[in-house]
N, C-alpha and C positions, 0 to 999 in steps of 0.2 A: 311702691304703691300696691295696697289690695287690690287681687281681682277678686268680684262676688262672681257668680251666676245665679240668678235668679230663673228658677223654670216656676212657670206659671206668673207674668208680672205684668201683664196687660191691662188687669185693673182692680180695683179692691186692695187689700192685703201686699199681692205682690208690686202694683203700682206703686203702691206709700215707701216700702222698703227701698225700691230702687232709688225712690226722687229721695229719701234721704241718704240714703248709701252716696250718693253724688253730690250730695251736697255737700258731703265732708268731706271730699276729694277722694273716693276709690274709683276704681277703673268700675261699673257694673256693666256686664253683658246680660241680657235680657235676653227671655225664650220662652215662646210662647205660639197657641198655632195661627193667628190672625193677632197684629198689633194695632191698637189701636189708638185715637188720635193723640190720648189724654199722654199715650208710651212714646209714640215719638216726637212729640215735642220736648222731650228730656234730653234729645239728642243724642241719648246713650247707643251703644251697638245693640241691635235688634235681630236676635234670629228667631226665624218665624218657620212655621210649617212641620211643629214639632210636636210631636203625637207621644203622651207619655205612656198609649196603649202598645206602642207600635216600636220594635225591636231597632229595625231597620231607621226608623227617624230618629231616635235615639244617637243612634250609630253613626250617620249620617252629620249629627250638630257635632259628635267627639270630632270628626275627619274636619272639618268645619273648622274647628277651633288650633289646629293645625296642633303648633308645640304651646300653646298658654298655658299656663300655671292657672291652676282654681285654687286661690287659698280658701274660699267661705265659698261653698255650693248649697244653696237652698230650692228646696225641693215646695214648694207653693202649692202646685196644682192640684184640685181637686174638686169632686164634686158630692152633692147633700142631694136627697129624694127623702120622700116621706116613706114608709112602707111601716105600717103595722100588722100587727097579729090579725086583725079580721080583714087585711088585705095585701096577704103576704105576696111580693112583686118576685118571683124572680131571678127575672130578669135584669129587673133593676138592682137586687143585691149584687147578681153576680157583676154586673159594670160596675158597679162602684168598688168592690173586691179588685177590679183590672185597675180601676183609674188610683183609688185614694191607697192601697197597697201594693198590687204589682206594680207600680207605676214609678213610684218611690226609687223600688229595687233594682227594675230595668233601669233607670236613668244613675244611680248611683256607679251598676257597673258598666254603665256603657264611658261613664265617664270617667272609670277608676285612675285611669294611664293618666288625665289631667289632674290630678290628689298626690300629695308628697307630705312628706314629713311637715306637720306643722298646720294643714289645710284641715278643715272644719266643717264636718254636713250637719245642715240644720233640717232636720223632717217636720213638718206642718202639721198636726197630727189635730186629737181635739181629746178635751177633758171627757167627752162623751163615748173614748176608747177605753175608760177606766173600767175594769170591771166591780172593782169597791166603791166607787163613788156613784156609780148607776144604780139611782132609786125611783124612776119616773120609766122606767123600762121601754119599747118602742124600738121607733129608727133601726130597725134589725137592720139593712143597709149598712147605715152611716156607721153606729155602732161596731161591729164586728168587724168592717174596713180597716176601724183605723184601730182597733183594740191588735187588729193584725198588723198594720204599721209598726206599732208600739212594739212588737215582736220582733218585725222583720229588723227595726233601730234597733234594739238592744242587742240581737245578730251581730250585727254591723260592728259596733261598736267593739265587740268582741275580736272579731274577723281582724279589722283593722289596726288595729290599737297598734301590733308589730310593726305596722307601718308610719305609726307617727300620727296617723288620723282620727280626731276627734269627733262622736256625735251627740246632737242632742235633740229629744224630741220636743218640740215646742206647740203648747195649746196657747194659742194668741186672744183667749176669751171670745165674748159673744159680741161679734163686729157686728155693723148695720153696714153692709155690704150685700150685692146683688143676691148673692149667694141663701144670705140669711134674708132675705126681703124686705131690707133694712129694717129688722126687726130686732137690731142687737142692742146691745147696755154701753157701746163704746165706738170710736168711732177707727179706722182704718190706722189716723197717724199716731194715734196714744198705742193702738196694738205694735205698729212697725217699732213704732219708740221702747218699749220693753221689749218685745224678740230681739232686737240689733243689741239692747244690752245683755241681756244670758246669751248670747253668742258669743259678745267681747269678753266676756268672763268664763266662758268653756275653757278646760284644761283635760287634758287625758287623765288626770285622775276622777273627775266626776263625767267621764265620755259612757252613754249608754242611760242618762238618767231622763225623768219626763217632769218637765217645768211649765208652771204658769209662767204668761212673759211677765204679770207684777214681781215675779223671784220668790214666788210658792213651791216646791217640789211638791210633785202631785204623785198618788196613790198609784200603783199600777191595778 
């Protein structure tokens, strides 16, 4: 049986992925820092209280998860702020810089020891990290976060590969989820539905690339 983890899956995005990931019979562990009602009624394992600012909680879910095998770790969490150029935040760049990139990286190696030959990191990224295909310019935040995720994956990917471990960065388009204020073109389970498939089709030979979940490879 797969084990997933899911970090970030209490609602939106990583909700849909879990309740499908379970519906096809994998093990999903879920982690997230408050769950909520829609997560446990899936009845999956829930670990809660997990800061993907914070080293130590990180650390804390590895000890946690004792000796499990993570074959697919997915990296969900994140967060969007508006900041433009005639109201540049920041403060709120630099959290989003912690949350939607360091965030990623901390939880990757806190939980390297649970990765083995054959296990798979999916990063949550956004087509608005591309620097070629930004022509609406803005979101200094959102943008440069994850234009730095996209970095810190393709790292990874690198780093890893000796070890057997696969990454990919996935834009799961423009969901109507809390996040986007339900302002998006699609809705949460058609998104889960294309990520779960470019994950099932990852190989170490395309580990380190950035994909639409439709199965677009997108520009860096």
């Amino acid at each position: 049986m797969t084990t997933t983890l899911i970090i970030g899956a209490n609602r939106g995005i990583g909700l849909e992925l879990a309740r499908q990931l379970q519906a096809r019979g994998e093990r999903v562990i879920a982690a997230c820092r408050k769950p909520t009602p829609e997560l446990e009624a899936l009845g999956i394992q829930v670990e809660t209280g997990v800061e993907v600012t914070d080293s130590d909680s990180l650390d804390a879910l590895a000890a946690r998860l004792g000796d499990v095998r993570i074959d697919v770790l997915i990296h969900n969490a994140g967060i969007l702020a508006p900041v433009s150029l005639d109201d540049l935040d920041f403060d709120s760049i630099r959290e989003q810089f912690e949350v939607n990139a360091m965030g990623p990286l901390r939880a990757v190696s806190a939980l390297r020891g649970h990765l083995g030959e054959g296990s798979k990191i999916a990063l949550v990224t956004s087509r608005m990290g591309s620097i070629t295909d930004n022509d609406s310019g803005g979101s200094y935040g959102y943008r440069m976060s994850k234009t730095a995720l996209n970095m810190a994956g393709s790292s990874l990917a690198i780093d890893l590969r000796g070890e057997g471990v696969a990454v990919i960065l996935l834009h799961p388009g423009w969901v109507r989820t809390d996040m986007t204020q339900n302002t998006g073109l699609i809705d949460a389970d058609e998104a889960a539905r294309g990520m779960i498939a470019r994950i099932d089709a990852l190989t170490l030979e395309d580990s380190g690339s950035f994909w639409h979940q439709k199965g677009e490879r997108l520009p860096w």
